[in-house]
C-alpha positions as CSV (number, residue, x, y, z in Angstrom):
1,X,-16.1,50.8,-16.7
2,X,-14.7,54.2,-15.9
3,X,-11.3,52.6,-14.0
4,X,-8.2,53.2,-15.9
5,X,-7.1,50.1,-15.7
6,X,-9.7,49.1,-17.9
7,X,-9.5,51.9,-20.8
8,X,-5.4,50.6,-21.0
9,X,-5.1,49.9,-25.2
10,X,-3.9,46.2,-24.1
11,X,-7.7,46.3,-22.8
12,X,-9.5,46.7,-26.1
13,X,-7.0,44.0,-27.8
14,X,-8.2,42.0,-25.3
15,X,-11.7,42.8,-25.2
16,X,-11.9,44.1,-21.9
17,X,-12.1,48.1,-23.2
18,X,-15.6,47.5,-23.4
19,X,-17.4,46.5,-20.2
20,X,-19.9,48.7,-18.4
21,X,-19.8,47.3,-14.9
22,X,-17.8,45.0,-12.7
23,X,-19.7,42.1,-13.7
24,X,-19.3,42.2,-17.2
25,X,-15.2,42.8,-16.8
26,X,-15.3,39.7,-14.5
27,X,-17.0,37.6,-17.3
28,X,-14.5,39.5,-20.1
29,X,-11.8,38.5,-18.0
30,X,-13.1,35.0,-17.7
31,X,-13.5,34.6,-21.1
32,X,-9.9,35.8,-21.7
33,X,-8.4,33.4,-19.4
34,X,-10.1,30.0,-21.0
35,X,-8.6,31.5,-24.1
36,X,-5.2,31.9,-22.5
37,X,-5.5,28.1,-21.7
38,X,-5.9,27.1,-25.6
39,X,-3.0,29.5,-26.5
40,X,1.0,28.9,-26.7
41,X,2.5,29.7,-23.8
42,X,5.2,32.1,-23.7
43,X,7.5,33.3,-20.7
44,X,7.2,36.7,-20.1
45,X,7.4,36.7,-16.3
46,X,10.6,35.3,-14.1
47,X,10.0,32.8,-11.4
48,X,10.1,35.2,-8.6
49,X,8.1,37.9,-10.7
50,X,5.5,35.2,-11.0
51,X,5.3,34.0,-7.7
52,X,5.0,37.5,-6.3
53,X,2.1,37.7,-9.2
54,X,0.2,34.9,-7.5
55,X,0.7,35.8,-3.9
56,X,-0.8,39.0,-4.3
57,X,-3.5,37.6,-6.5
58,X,-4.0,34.8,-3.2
59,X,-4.4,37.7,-1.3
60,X,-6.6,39.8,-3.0
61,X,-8.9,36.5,-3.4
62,X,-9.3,36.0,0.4
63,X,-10.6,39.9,0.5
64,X,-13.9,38.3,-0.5
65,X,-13.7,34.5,-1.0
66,X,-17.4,34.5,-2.8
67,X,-16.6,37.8,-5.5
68,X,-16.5,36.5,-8.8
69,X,-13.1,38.6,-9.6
70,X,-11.9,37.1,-6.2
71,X,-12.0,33.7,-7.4
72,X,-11.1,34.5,-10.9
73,X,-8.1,36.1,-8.8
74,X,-7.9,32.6,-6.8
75,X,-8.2,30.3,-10.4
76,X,-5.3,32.5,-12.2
77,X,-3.3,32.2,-8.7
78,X,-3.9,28.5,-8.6
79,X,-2.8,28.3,-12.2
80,X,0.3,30.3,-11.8
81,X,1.5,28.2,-8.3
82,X,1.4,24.8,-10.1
83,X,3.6,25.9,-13.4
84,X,5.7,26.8,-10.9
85,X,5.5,23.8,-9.1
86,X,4.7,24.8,-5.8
């Protein structure tokens, strides 16, 4: 893809440098996230930085409820609300 946020150097450790289209950074993303899941966790975010993380990430996911990067958006949102207890 020819966005900048997807040519970032995190992006190629992540193996996200390399998708063509939308589609294939969706399912890069994907594939990143069920990995996150098996990983430690580490904090790296404060509460209010991650709650402001997954209301804009709830918001972007009601723009188009049936995208596939709006309900990856809406699963990582989901994810983020419930470590935080809410």
């Amino acid at each position: 893809m020819s966005d900048e946020g997807t040519q970032h150097p995190l992006g190629d450790r992540y193996g996200l440098g390399g998708a063509r289209d939308l589609g294939e950074y969706t399912q890069a993303l994907t594939r990143l996230m069920e990995r996150g899941r098996r990983e430690q966790w580490v904090t790296v975010l404060s509460e209010a930085e991650a709650y402001t993380a997954a209301e804009l990430l709830g918001q972007f996911a009601q723009l188009e409820p049936l995208g596939e990067l709006n309900q990856l958006a809406a699963s990582l949102a989901s994810r983020i609300y419930r470590r935080l207890g809410a």
